[in-house]
C-alpha positions as CSV (number, residue, x, y, z in Angstrom):
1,X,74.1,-34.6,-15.2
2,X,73.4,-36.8,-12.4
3,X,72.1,-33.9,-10.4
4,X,69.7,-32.7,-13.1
5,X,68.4,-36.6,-13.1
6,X,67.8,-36.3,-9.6
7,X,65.8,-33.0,-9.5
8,X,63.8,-34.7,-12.5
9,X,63.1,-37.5,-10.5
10,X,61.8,-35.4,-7.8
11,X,59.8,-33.5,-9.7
12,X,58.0,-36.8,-11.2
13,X,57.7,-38.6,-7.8
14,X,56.0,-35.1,-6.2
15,X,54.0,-34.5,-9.3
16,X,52.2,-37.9,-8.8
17,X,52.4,-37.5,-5.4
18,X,50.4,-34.4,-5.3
19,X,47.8,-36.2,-8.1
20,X,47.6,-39.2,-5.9
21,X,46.6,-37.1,-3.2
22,X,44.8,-34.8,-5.4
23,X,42.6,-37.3,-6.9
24,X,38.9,-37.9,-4.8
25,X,39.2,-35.0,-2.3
26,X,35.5,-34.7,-3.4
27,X,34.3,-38.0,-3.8
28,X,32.9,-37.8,-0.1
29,X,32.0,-33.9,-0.4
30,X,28.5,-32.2,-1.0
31,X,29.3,-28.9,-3.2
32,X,27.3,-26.4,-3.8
33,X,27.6,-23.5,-5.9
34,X,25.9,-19.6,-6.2
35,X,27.0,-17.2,-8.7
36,X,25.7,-15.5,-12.0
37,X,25.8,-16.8,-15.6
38,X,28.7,-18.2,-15.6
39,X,27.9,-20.6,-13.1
40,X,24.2,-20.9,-14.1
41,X,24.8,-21.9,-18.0
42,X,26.1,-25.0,-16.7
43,X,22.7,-26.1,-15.3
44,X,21.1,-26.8,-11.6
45,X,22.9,-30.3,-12.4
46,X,25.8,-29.5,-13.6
47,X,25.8,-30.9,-17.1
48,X,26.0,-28.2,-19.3
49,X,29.8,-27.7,-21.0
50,X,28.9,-24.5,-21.4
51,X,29.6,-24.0,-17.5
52,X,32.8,-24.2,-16.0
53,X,31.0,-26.3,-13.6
54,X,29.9,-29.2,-16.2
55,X,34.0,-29.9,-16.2
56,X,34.6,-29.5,-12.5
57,X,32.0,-31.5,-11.6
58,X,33.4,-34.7,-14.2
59,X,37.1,-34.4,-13.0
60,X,36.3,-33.6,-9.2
61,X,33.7,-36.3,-8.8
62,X,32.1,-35.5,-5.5
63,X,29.7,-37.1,-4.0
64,X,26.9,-34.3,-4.9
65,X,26.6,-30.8,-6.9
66,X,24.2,-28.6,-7.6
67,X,24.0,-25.1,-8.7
68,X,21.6,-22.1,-7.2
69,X,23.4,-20.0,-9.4
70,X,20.8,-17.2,-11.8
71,X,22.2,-15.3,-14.9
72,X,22.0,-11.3,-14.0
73,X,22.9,-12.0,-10.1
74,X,25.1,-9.2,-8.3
75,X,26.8,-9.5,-4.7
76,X,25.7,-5.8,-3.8
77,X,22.2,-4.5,-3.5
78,X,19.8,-1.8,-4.1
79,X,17.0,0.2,-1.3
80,X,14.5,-1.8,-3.0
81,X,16.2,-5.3,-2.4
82,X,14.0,-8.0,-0.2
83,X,14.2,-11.4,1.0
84,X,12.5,-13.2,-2.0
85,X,14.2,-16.6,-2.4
86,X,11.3,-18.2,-5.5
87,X,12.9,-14.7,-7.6
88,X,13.6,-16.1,-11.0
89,X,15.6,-14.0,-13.2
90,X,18.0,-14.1,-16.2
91,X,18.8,-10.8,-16.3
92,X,19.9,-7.6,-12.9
93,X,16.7,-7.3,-11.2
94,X,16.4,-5.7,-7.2
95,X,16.0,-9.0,-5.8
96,X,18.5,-11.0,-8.2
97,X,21.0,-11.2,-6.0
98,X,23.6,-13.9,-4.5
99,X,21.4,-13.4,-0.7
100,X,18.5,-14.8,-2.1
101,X,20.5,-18.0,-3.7
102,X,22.0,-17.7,0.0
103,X,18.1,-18.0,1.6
104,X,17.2,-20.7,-1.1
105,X,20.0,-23.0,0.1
106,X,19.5,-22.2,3.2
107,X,15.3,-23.2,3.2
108,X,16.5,-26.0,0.4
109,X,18.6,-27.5,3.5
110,X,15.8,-27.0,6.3
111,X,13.4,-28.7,3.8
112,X,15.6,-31.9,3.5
113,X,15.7,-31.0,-0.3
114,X,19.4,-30.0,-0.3
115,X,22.2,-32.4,1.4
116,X,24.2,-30.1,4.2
117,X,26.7,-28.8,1.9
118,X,30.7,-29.3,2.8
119,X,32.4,-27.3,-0.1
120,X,30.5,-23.6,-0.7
121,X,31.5,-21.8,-4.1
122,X,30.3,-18.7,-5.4
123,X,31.2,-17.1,-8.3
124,X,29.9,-13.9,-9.0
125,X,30.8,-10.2,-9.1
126,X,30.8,-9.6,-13.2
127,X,27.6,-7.8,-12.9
128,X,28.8,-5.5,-10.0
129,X,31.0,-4.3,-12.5
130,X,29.3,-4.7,-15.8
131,X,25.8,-2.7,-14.6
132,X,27.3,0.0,-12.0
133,X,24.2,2.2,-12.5
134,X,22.2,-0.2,-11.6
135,X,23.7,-0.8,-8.0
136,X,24.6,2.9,-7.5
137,X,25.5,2.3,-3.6
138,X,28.3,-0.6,-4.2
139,X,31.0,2.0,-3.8
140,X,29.5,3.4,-0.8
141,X,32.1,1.7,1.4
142,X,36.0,0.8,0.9
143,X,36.5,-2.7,2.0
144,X,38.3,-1.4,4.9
145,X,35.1,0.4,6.2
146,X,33.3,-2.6,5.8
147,X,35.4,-4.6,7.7
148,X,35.8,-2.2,10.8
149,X,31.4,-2.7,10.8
150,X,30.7,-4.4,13.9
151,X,29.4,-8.1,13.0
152,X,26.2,-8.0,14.7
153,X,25.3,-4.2,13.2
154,X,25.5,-6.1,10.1
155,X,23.8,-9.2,10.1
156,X,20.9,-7.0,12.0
157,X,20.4,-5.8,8.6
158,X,17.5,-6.0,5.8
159,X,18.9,-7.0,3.0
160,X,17.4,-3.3,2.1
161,X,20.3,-1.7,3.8
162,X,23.2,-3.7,2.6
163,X,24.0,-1.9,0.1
164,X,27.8,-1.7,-0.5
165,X,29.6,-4.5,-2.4
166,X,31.6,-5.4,0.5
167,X,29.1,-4.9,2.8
168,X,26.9,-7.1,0.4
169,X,29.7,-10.0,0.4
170,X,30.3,-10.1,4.2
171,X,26.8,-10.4,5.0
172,X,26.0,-13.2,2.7
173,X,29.4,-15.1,4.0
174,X,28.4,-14.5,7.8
175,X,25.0,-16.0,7.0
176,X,26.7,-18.8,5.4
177,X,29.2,-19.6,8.2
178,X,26.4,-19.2,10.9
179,X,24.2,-22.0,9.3
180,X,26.8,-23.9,8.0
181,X,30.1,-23.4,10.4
182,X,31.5,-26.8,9.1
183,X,31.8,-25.6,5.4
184,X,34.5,-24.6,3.5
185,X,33.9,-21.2,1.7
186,X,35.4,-20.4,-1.8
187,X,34.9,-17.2,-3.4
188,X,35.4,-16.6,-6.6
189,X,36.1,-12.7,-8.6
190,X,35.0,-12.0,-12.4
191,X,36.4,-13.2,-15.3
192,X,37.8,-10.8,-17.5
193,X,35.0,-9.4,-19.8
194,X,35.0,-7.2,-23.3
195,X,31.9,-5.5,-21.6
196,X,34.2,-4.1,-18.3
197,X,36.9,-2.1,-18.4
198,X,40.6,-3.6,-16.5
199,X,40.1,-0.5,-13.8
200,X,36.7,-1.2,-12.8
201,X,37.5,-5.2,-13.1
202,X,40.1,-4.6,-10.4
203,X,38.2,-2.4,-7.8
204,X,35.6,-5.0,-8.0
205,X,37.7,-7.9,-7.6
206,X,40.0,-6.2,-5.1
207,X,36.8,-5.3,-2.8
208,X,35.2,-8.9,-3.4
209,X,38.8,-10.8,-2.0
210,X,39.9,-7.9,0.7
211,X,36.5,-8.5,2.2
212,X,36.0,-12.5,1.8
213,X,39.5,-13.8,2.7
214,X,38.9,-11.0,5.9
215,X,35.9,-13.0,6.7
216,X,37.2,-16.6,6.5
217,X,37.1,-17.6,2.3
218,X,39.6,-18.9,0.2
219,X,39.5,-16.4,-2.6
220,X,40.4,-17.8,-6.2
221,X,41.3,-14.7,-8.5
222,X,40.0,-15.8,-11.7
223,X,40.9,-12.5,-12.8
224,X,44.2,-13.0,-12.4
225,X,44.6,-17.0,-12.6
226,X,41.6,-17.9,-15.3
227,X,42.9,-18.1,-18.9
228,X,39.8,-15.6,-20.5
229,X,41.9,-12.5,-21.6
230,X,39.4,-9.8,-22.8
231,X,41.7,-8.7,-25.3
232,X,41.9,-11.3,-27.0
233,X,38.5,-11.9,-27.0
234,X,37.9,-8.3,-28.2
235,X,39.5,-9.4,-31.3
236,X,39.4,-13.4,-31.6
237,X,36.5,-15.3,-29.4
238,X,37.4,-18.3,-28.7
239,X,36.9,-19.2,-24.9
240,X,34.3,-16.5,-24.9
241,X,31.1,-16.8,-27.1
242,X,30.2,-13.2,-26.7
243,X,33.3,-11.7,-24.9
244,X,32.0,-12.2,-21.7
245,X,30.1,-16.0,-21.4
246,X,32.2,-18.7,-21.8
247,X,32.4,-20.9,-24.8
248,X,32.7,-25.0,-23.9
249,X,36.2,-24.7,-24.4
250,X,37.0,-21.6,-21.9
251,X,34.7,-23.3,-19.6
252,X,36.8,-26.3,-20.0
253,X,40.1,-24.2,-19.3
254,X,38.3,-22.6,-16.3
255,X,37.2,-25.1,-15.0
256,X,40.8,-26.8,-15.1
257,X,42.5,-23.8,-12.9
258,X,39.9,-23.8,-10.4
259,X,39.8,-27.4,-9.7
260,X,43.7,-27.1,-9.1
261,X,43.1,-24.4,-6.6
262,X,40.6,-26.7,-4.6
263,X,43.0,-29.6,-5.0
264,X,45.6,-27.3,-3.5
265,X,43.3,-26.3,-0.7
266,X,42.0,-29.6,0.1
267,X,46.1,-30.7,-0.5
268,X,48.0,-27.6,0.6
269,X,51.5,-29.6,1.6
270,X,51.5,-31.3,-1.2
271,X,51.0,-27.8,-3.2
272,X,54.1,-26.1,-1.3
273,X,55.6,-29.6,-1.8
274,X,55.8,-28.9,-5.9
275,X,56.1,-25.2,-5.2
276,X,59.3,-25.3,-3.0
277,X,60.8,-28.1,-6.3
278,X,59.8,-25.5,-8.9
């Protein structure tokens, strides 16, 4: 009995330990965030609870977030894909792609429009895997081809000729890390749609975190970790509105699991610290 006291007082004490800790690992930070839907229903400023990052934004508190995010984005490319940063689009267009909100930061930054970002998060990937025929080269490479490219051979590149998924991902985080080497890079897969099927959901996802943790990103499976189950949402929507957009209440319980992965990245003894107890 006394034992069982004991582990529950160590649970407590580590528990607020890690939310002392937790709490305002932001509050100094400059976020940004690129992505598709998902990420864009939520707004430019972040105050839409339809977005997942609405709620991350009022429980993380940093300093300053802003979204580049456009509904219809994909990681991978087509032949017809340019550098075209003022693209606006809600829907999969050539040039509707996570480079451009790359080359928009990027110029937003130069312009002194955009604060030098310190946390990076992209979300995206659901349209890889939604709209296949419409980014016919994003299987042209396993992740494992991609990653044996020679760095420079890549970034040499048009945007033109990057035209695999991985190849598309890599390229957008080594811009990233050249311009901004003092960032921290989070990567985000799909949620878990009614409109893609749980086979294709994995090769995209697997492809997206083989290649960005290879390339320096914390990669947060929301996939795997994110509580939007399609099947249930085939049948019942609830944190869905349409089996594949999130309702205010999935965007709330989204936002909740990723803003525990970035406390446990910005915290990451604390995290093993409740881990080991558990």
């Amino acid at each position: 009995m006394i034992h069982e006291r004991l582990v529950l007082l160590l649970l407590l004490v580590c528990g607020c330990l890690t939310r002392a800790c937790a709490e305002g690992v932001l509050e100094d930070k400059t976020v940004v965030l690129l992505g598709d839907s998902n990420t864009w229903i939520g707004g430019e400023d972040c105050d839409n609870p339809r977005g997942w990052n609405c709620w991350f934004a009022r429980e993380m508190k940093p300093r300053s977030i802003r979204s580049y995010a456009r509904s219809g984005a994909t990681w991978s490319h087509t032949r017809r894909t340019v550098r075209n940063p003022g693209e606006y689009s809600e829907v999969i267009t050539d040039d509707n792609v996570i480079y451009n909100q790359v080359v928009r930061l990027v110029e937003a930054v130069d312009s002194s429009l955009q604060q030098e970002p310190d946390l990076i998060m992209i979300s995206a990937g659901t349209n890889d895997a939604w709209f296949p025929h419409l980014r016919p080269e994003e299987f042209s490479l396993t992740a494992r081809e991609t990653l044996g490219r020679d760095v420079g051979e890549i970034l040499s590149l048009p945007p033109g000729k990057v035209l695999s998924l991985g190849d598309a991902v890599r390229y957008d985080l080594l811009i990233l890390q050249g311009r901004f080497p003092s960032a921290r890079v989070v990567v985000m897969t799909p949620l878990q749609s009614i409109r893609i099927s749980s086979e294709m959901l994995a090769d995209v996802s697997g492809i997206i975190d083989e290649v960005a943790s290879a390339t320096g990103a914390v990669v947060i499976r929301q996939d795997l970790l994110c509580p939007v189950d399609s099947e249930r949402e085939m049948t019942r929507r609830r944190l869905t509105t349409d089996g594949t957009h999130t309702s205010e209440e999935g965007a709330r319980r989204n936002s909740s699991v990723i803003a525990d992965c970035v406390n446990d990245i910005y915290n990451p003894s604390a995290a093993q610290a409740t881990d080991i107890l558990k």
